[in-house]
Biopython code that builds the backbone (N, CA, C, O; Angstrom):
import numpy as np
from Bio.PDB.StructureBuilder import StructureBuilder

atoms = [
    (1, "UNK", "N", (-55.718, 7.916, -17.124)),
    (1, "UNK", "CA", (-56.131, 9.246, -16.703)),
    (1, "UNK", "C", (-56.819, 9.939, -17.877)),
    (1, "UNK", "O", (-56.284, 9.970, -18.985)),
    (2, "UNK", "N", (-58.008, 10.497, -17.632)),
    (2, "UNK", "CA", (-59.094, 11.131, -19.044)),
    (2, "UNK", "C", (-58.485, 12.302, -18.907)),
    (2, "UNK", "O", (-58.265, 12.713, -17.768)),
    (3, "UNK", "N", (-58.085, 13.084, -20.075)),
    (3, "UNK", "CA", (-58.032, 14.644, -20.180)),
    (3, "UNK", "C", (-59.451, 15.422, -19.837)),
    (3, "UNK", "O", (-60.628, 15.086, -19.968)),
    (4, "UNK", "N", (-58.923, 16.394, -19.432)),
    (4, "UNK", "CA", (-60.102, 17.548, -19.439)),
    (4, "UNK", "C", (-59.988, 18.793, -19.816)),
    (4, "UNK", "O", (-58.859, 19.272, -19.710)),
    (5, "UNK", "N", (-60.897, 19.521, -20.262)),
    (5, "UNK", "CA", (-60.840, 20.436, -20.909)),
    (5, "UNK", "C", (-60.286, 21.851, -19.701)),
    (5, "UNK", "O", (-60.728, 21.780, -18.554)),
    (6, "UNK", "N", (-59.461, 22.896, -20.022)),
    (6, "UNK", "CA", (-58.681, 23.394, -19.570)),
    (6, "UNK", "C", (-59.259, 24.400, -18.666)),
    (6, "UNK", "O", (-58.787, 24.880, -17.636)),
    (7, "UNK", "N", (-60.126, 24.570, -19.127)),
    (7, "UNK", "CA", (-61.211, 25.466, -17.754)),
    (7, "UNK", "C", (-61.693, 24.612, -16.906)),
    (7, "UNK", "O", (-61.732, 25.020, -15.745)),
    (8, "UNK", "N", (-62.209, 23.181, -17.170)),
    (8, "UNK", "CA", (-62.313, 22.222, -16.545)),
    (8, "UNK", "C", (-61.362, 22.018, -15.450)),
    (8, "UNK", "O", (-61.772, 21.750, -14.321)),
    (9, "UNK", "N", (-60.003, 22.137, -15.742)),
    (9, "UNK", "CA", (-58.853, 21.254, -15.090)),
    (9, "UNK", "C", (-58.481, 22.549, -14.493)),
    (9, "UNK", "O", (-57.940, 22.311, -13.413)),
    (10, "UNK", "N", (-58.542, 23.999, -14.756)),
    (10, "UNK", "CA", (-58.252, 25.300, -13.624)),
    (10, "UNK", "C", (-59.241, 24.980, -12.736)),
    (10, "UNK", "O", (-58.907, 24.960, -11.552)),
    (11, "UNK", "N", (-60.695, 24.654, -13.089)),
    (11, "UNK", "CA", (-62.157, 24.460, -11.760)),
    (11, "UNK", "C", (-61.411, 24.069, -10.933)),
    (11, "UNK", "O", (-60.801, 24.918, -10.282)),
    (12, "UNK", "N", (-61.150, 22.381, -10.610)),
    (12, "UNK", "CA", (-60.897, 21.192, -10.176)),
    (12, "UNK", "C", (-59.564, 21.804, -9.103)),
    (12, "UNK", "O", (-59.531, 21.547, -7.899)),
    (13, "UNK", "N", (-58.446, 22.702, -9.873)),
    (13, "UNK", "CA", (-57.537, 23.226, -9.001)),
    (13, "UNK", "C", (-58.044, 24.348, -8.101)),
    (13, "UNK", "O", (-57.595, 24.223, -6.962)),
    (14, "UNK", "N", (-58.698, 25.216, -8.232)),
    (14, "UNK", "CA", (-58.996, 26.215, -8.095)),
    (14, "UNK", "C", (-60.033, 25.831, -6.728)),
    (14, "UNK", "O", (-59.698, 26.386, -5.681)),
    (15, "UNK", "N", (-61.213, 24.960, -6.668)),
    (15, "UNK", "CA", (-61.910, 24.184, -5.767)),
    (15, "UNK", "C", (-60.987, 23.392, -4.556)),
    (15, "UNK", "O", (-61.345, 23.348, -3.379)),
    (16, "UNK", "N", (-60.069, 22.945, -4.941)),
    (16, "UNK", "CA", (-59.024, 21.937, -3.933)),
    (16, "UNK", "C", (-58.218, 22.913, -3.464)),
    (16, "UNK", "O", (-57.835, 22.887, -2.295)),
    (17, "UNK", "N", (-57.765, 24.161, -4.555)),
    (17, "UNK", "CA", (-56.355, 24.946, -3.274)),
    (17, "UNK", "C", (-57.399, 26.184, -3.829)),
    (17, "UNK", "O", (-57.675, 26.478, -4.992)),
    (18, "UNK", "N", (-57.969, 26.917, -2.293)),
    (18, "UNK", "CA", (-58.376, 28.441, -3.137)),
    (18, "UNK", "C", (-57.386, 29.098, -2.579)),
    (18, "UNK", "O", (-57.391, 30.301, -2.843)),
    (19, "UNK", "N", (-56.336, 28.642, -1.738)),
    (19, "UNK", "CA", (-54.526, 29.540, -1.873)),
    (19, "UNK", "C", (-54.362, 29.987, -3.574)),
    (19, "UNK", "O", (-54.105, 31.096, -4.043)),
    (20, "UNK", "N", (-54.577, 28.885, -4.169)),
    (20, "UNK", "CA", (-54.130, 29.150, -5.296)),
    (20, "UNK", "C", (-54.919, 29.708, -5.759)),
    (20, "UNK", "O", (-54.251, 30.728, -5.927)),
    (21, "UNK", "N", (-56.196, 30.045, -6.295)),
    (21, "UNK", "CA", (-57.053, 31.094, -6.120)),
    (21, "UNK", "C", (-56.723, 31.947, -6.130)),
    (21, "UNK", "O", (-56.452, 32.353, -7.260)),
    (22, "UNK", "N", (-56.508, 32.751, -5.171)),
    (22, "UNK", "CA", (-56.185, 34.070, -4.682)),
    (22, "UNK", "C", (-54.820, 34.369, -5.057)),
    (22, "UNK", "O", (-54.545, 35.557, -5.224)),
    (23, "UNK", "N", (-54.088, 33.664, -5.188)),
    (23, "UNK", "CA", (-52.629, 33.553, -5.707)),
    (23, "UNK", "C", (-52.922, 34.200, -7.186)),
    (23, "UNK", "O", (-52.290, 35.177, -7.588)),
    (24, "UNK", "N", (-53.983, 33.532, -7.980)),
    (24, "UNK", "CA", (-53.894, 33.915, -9.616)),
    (24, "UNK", "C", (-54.833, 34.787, -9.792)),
    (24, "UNK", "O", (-55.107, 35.045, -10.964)),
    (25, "UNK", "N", (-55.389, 35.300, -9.000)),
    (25, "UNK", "CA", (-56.117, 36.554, -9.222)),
    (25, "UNK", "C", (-55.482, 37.948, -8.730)),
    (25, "UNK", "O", (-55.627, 39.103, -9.131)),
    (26, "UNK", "N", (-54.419, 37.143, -7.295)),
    (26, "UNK", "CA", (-53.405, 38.441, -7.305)),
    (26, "UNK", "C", (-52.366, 39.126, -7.927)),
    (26, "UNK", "O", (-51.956, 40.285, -7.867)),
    (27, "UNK", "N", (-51.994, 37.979, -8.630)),
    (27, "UNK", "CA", (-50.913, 37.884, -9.597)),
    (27, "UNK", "C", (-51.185, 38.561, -11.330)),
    (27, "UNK", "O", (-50.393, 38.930, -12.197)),
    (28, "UNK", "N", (-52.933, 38.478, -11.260)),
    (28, "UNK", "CA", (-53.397, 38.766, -12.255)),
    (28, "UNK", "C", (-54.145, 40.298, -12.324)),
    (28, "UNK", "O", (-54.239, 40.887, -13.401)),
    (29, "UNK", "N", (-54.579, 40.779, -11.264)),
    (29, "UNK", "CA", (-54.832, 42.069, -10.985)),
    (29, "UNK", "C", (-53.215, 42.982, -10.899)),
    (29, "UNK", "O", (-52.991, 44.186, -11.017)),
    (30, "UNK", "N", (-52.415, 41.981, -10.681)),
    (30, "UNK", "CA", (-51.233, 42.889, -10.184)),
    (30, "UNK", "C", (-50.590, 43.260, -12.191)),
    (30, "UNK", "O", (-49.906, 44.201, -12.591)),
    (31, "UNK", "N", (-50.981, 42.485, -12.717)),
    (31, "UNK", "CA", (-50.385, 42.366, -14.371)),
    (31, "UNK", "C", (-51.668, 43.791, -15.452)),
    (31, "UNK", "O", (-51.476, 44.460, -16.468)),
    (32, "UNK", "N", (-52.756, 43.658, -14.580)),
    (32, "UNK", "CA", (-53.359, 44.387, -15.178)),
    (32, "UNK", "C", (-54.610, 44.087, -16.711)),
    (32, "UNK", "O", (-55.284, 44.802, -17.453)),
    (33, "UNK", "N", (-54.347, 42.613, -16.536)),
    (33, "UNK", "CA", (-54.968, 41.592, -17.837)),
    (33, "UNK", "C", (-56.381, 41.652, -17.540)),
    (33, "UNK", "O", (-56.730, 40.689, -16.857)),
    (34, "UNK", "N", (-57.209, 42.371, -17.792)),
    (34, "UNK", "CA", (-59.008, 42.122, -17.660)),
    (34, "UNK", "C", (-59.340, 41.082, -18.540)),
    (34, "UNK", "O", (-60.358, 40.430, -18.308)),
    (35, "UNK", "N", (-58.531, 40.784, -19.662)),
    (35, "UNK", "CA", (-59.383, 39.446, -20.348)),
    (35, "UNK", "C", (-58.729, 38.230, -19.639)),
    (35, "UNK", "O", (-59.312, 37.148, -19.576)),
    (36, "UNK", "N", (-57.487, 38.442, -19.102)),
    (36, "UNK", "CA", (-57.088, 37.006, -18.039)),
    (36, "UNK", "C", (-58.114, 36.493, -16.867)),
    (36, "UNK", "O", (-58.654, 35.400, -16.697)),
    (37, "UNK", "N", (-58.180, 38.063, -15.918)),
    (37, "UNK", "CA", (-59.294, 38.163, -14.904)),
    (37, "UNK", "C", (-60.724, 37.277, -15.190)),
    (37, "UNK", "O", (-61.171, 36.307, -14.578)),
    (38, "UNK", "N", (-61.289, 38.060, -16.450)),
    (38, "UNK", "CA", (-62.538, 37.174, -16.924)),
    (38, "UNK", "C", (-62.471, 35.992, -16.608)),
    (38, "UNK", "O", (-62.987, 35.370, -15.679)),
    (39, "UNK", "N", (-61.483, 35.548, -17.818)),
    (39, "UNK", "CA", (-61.088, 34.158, -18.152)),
    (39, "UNK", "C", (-60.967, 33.320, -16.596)),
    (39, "UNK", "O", (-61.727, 32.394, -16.309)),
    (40, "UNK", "N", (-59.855, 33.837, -15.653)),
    (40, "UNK", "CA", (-59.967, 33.530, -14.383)),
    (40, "UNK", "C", (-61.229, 33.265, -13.237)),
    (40, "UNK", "O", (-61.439, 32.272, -12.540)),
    (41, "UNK", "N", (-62.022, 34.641, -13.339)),
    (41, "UNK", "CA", (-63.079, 34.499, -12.582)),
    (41, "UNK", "C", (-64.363, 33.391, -13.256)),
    (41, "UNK", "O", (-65.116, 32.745, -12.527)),
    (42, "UNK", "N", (-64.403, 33.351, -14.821)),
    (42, "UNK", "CA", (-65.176, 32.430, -14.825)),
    (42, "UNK", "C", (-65.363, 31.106, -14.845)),
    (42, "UNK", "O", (-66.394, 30.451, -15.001)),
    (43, "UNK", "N", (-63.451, 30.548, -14.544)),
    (43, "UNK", "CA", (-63.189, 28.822, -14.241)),
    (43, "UNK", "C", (-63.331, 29.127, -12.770)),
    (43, "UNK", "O", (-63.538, 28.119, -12.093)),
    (44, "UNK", "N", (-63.273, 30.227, -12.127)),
    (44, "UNK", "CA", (-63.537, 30.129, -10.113)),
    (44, "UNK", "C", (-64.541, 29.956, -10.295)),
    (44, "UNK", "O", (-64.857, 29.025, -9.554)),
    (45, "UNK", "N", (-65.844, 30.446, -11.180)),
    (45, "UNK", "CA", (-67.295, 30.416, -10.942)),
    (45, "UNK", "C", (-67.814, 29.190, -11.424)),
    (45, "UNK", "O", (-68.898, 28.662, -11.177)),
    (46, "UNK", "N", (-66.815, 28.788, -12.202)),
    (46, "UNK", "CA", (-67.673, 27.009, -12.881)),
    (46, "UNK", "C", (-66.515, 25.587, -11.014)),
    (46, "UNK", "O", (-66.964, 24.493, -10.674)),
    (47, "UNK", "N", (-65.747, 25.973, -10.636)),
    (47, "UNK", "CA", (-65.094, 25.693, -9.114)),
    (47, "UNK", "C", (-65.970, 25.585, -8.183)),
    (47, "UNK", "O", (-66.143, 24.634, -7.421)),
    (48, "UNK", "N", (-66.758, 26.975, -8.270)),
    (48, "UNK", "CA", (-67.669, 27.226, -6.839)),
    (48, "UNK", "C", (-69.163, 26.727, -7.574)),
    (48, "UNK", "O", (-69.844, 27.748, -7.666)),
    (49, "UNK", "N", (-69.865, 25.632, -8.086)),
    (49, "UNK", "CA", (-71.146, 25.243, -8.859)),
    (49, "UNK", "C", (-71.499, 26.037, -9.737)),
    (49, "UNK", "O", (-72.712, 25.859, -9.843)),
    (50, "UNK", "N", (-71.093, 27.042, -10.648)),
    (50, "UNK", "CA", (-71.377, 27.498, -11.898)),
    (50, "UNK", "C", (-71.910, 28.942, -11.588)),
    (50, "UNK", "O", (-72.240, 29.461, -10.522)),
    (51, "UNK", "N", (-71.886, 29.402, -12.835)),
    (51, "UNK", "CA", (-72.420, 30.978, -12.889)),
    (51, "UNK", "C", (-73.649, 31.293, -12.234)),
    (51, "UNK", "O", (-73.819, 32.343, -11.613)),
    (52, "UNK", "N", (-74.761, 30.134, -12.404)),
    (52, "UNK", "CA", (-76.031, 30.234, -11.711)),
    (52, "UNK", "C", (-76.107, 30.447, -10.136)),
    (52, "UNK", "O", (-76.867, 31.184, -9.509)),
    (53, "UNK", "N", (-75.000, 29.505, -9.620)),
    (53, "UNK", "CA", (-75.111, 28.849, -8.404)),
    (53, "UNK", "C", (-74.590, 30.264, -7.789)),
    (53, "UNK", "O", (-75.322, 30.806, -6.961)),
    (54, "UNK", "N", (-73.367, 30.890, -8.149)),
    (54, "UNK", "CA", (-71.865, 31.634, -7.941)),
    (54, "UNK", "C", (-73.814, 33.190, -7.695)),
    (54, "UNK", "O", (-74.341, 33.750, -6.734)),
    (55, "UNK", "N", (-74.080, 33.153, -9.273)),
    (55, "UNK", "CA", (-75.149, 34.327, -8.791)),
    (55, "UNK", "C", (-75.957, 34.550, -7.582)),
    (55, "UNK", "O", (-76.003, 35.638, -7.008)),
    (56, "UNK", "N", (-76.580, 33.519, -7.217)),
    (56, "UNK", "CA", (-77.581, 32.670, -6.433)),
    (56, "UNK", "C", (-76.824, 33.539, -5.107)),
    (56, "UNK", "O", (-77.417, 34.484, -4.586)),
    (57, "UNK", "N", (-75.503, 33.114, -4.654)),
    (57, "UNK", "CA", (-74.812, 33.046, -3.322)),
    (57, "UNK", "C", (-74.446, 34.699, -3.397)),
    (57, "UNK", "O", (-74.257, 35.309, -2.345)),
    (58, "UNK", "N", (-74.375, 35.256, -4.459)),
    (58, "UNK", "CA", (-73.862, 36.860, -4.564)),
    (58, "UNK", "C", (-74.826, 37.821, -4.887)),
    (58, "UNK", "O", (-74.664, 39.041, -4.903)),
    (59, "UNK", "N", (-76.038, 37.066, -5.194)),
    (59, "UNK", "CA", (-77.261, 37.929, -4.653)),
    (59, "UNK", "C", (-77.176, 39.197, -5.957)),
    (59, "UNK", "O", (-77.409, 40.403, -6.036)),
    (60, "UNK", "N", (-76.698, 38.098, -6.872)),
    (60, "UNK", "CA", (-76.890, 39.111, -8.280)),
    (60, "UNK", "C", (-77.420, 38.083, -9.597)),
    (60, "UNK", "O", (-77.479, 36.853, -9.617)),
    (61, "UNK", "N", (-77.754, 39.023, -10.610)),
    (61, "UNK", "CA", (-78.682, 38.993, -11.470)),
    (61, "UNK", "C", (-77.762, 37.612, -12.591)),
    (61, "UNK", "O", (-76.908, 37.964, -13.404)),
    (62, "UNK", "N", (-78.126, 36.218, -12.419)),
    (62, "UNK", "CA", (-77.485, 35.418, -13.105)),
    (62, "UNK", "C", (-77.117, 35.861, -14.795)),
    (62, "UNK", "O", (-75.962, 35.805, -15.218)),
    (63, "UNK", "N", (-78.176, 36.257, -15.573)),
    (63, "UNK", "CA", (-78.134, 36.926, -16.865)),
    (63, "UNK", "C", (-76.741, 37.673, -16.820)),
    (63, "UNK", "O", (-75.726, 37.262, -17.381)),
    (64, "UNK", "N", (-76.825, 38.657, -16.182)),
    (64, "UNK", "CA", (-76.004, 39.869, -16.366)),
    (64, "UNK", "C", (-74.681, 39.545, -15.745)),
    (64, "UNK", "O", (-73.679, 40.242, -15.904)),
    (65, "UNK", "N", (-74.760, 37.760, -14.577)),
    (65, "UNK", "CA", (-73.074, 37.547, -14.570)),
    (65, "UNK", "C", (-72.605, 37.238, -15.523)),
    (65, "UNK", "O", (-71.488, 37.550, -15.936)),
    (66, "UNK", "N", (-73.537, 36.452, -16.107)),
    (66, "UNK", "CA", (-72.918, 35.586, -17.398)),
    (66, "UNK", "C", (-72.674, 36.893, -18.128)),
    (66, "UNK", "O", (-71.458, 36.838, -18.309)),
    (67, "UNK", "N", (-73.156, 38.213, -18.739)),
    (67, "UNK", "CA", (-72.564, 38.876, -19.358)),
    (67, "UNK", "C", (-71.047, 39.636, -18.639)),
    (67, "UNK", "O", (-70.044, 39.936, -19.287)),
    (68, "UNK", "N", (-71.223, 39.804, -17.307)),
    (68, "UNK", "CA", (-70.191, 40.301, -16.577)),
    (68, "UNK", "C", (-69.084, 39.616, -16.933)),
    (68, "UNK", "O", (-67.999, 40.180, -17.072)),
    (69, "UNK", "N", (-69.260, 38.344, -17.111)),
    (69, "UNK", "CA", (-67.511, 37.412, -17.004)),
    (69, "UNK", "C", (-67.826, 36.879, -18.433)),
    (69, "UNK", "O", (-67.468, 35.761, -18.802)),
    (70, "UNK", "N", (-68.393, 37.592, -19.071)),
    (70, "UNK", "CA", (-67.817, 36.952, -20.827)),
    (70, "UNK", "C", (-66.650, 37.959, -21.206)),
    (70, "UNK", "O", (-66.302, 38.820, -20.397)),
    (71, "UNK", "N", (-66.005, 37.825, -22.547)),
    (71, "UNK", "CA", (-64.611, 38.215, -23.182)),
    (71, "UNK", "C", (-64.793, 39.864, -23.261)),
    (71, "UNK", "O", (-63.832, 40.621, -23.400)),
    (72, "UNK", "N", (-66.134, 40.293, -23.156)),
    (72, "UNK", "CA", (-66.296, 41.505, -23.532)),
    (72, "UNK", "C", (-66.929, 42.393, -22.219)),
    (72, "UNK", "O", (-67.135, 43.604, -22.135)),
    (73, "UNK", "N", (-67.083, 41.639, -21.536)),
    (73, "UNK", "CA", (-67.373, 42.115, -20.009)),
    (73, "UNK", "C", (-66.732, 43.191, -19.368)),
    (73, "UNK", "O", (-65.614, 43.445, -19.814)),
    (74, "UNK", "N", (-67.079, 43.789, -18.576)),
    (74, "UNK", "CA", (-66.112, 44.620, -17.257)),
    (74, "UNK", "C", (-67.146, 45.016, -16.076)),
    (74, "UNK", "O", (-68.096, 45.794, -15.993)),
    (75, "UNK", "N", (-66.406, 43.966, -15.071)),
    (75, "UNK", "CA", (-67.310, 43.405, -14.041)),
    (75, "UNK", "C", (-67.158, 45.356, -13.148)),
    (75, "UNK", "O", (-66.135, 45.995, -12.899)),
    (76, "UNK", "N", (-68.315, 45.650, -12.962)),
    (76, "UNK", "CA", (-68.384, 47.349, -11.885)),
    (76, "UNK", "C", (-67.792, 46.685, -10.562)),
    (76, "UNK", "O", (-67.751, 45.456, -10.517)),
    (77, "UNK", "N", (-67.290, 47.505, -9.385)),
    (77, "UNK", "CA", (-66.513, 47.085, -8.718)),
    (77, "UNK", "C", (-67.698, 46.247, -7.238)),
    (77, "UNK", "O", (-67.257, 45.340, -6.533)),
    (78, "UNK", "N", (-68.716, 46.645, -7.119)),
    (78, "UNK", "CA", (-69.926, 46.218, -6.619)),
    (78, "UNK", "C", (-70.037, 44.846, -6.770)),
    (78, "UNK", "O", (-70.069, 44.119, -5.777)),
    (79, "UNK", "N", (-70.087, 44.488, -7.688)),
    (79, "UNK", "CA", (-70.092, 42.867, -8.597)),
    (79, "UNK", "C", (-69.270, 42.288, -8.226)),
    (79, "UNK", "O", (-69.520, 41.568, -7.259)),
    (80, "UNK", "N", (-68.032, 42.284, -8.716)),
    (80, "UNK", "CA", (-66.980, 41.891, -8.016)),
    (80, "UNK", "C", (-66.536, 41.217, -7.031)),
    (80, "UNK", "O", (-66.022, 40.116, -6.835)),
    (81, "UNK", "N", (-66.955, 42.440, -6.246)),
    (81, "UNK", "CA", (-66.585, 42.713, -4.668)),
    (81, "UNK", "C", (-68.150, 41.025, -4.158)),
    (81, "UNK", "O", (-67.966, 40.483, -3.068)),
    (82, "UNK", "N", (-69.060, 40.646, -4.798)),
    (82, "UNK", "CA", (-70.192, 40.321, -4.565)),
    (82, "UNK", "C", (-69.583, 38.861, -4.992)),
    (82, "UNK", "O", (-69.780, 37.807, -4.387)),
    (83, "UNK", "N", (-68.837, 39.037, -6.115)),
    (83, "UNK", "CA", (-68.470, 37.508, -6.702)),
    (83, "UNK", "C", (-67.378, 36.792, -5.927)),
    (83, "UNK", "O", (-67.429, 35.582, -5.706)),
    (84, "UNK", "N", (-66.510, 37.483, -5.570)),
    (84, "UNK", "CA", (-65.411, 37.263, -4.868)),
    (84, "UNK", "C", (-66.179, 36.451, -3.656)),
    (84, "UNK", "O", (-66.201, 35.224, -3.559)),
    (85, "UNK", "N", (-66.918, 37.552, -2.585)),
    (85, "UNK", "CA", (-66.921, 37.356, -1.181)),
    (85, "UNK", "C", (-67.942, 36.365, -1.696)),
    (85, "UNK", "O", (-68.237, 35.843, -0.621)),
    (86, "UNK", "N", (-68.469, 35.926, -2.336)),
    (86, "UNK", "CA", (-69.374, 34.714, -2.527)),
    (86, "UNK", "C", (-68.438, 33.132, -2.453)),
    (86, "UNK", "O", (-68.686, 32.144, -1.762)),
    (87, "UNK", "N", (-67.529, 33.315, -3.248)),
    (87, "UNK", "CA", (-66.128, 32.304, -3.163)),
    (87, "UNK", "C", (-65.368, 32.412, -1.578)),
    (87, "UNK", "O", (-64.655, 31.520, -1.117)),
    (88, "UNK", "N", (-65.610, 33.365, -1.061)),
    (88, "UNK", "CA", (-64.604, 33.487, 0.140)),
    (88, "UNK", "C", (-63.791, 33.769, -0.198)),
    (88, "UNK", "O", (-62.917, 32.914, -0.057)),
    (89, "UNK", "N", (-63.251, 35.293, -1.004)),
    (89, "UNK", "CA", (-62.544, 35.925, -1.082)),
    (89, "UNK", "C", (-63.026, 37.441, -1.292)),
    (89, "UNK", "O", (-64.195, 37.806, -1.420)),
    (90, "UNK", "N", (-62.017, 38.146, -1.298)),
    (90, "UNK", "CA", (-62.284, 39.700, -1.326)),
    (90, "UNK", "C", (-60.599, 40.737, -2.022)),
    (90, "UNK", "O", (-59.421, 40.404, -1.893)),
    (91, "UNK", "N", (-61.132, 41.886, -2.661)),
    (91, "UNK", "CA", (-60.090, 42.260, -3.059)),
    (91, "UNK", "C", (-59.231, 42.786, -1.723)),
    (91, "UNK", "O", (-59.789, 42.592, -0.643)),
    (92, "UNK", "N", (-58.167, 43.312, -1.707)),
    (92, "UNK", "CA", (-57.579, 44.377, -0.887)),
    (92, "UNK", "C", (-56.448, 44.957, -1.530)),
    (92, "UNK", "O", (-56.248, 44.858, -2.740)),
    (93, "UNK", "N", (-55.650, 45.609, -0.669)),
    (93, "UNK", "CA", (-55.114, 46.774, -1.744)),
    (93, "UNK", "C", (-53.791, 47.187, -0.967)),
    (93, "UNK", "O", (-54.086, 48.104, -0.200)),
    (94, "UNK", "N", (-51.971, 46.743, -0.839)),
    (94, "UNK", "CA", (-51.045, 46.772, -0.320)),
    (94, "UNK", "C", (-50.048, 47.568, -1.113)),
    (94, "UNK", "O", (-50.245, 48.010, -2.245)),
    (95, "UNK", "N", (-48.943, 47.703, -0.388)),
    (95, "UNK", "CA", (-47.774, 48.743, -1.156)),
    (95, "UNK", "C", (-47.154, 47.781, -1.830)),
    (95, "UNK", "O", (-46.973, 46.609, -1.498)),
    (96, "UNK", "N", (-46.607, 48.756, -3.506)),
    (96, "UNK", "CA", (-45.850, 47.924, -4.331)),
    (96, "UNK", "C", (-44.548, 47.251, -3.628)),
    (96, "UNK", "O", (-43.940, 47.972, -2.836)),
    (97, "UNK", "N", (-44.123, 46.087, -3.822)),
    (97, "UNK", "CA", (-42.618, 45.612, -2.864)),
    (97, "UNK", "C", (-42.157, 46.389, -3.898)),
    (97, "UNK", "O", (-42.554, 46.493, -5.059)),
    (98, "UNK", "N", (-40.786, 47.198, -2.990)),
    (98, "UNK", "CA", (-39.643, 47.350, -3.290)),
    (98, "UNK", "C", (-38.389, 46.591, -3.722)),
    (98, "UNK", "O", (-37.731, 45.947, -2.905)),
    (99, "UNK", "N", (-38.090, 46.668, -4.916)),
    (99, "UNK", "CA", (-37.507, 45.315, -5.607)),
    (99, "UNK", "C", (-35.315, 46.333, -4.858)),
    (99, "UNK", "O", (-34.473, 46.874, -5.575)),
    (100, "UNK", "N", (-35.294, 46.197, -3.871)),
    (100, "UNK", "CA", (-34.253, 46.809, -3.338)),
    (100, "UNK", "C", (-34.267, 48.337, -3.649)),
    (100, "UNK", "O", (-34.908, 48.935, -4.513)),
    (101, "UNK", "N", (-33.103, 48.968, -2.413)),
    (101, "UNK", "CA", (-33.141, 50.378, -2.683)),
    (101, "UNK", "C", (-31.720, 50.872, -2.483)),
    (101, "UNK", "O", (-30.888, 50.442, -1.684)),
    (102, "UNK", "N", (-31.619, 51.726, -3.244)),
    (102, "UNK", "CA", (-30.228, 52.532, -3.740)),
    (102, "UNK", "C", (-30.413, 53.742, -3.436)),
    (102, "UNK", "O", (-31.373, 54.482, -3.650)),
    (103, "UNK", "N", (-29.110, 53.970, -2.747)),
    (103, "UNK", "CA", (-28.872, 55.214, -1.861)),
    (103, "UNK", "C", (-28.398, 56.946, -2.896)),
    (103, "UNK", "O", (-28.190, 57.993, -2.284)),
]
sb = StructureBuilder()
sb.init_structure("model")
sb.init_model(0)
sb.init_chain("A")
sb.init_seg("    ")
for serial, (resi, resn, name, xyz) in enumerate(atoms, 1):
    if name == "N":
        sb.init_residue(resn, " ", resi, " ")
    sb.init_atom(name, np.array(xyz, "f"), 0.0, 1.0, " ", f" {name:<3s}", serial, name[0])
structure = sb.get_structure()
């Protein structure tokens, strides 16, 4: 079995389960990490044929994804919303669970 490099080996998962996908971007919006997010959205975008391809399908400016999902990025919510539904996903927005309640 060849190793692969670790953005490599999130693609490869990320392409086969996009449950899991959406799982680590919910899990990761829910933590509040924008440099995780990056980091996240840009092994989904090398998953779905690369930053070019990911632009191409979201009908935005390839240059400016690649600046959107670098370390210093902060994707506007437009973008996003453009990168996501390009993958077949989308944000949405539910009540915090209640971790039990005391009377």
């Amino acid at each position: 079995m060849k190793d692969q490099p670790h953005d490599d080996a999130m693609a490869s998962l990320f392409r086969e389960d996009p449950e899991l996908a959406a799982a680590t971007l919910d899990a990761i919006l829910a933590d509040g990490d924008q440099g995780e997010l990056l980091v996240t959205l840009r092994q989904m975008a090398k998953a779905f044929g690369g930053v070019a391809a990911v632009a191409k399908s979201a009908e935005l400016n390839p240059t400016q994804l690649y600046r959107t999902l670098s370390e210093k990025g902060n994707p506007e919510l437009k973008s996003l919303n453009a990168l996501l539904k390009s993958m077949g996903l989308r944000l949405s927005v539910r009540p915090i669970e209640q971790q039990g309640t005391e009377a």
